[in-house]
C-alpha positions as CSV (number, residue, x, y, z in Angstrom):
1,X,95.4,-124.2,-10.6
2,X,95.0,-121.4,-13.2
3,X,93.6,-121.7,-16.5
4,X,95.8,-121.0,-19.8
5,X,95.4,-120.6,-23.6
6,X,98.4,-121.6,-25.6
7,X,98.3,-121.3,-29.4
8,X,101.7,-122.5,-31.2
9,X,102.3,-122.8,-34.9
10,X,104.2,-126.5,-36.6
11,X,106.4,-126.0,-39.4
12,X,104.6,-127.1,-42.7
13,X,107.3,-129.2,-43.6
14,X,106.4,-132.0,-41.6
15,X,104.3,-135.5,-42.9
16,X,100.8,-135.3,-41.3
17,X,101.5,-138.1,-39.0
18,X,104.5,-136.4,-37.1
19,X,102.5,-133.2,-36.8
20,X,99.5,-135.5,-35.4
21,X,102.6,-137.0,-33.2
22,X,103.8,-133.8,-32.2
23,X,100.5,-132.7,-31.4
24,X,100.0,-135.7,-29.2
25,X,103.1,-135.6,-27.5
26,X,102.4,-131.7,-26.1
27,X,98.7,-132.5,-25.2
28,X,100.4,-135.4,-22.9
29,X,102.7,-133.3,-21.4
30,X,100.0,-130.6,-20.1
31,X,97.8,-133.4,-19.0
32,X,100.7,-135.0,-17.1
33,X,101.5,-131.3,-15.1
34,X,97.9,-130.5,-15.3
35,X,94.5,-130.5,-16.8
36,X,93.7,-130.1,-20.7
37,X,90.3,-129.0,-21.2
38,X,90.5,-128.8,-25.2
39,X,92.4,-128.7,-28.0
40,X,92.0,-127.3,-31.3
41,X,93.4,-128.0,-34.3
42,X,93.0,-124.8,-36.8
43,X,95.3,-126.2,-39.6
44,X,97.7,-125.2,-42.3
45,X,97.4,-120.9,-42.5
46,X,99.1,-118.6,-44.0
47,X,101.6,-116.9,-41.7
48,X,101.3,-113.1,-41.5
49,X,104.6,-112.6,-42.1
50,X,108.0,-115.3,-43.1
51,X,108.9,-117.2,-40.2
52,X,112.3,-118.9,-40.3
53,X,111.6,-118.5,-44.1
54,X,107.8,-120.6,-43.9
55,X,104.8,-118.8,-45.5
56,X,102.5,-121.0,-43.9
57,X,102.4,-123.0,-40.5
58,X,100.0,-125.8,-38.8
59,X,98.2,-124.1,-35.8
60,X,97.1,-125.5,-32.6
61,X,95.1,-124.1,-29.9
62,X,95.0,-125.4,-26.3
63,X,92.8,-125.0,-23.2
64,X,94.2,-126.1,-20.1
65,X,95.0,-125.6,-16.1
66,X,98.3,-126.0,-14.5
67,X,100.1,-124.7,-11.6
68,X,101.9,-121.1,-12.2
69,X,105.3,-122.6,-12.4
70,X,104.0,-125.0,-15.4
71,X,104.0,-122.7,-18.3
72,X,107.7,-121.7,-18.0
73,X,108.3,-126.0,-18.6
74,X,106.1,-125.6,-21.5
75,X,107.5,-123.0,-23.0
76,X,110.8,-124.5,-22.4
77,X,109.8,-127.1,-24.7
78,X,108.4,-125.1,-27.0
79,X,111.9,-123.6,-27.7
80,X,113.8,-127.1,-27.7
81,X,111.3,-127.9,-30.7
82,X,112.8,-127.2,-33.5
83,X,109.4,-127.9,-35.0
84,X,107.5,-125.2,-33.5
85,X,107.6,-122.0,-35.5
86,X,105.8,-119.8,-32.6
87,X,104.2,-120.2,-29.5
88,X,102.1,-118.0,-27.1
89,X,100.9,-118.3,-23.2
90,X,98.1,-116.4,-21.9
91,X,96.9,-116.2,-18.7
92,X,93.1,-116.2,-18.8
93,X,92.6,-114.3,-15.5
């Protein structure tokens, strides 16, 4: 297992419960292929630059350990999300 950061950005125009759902349903799917060792939830920021035409986005930052192959899935749904604005991966070997 290697460890991973992952910070993704939610389109403001979601309620605050999906968001919270959203949220939820990503930290399940890591714990399910792997092991989450924190998440953090940074909040509505203003985006450097327009993203699909949104000044701001909702960022969340994970911690976890997976097998190599898991953060292609992940990434995968990252892009099947309409709701996510941008994602990253790191490696943090």
């Amino acid at each position: 297992m290697r460890k991973y950061e992952c910070v993704y950005i939610i389109s403001p125009t979601l309620e605050e419960e999906q968001v919270k759902a959203m949220v939820e349903r990503f930290n399940n799917l890591v714990s399910q292929n792997g092991e989450l060792e924190s998440t953090e939830e940074w909040g509505r920021k203003k985006l450097a630059y327009e993203v699909q035409d949104q000044k701001e986005g909702y960022y969340v930052l994970m911690n976890f350990s997976a097998n190599p192959d898991f953060p292609a899935e992940l990434e995968r749904n990252f892009k099947i999300t309409e709701e996510v604005l941008k994602y990253l991966i790191v490696s943090k070997e």
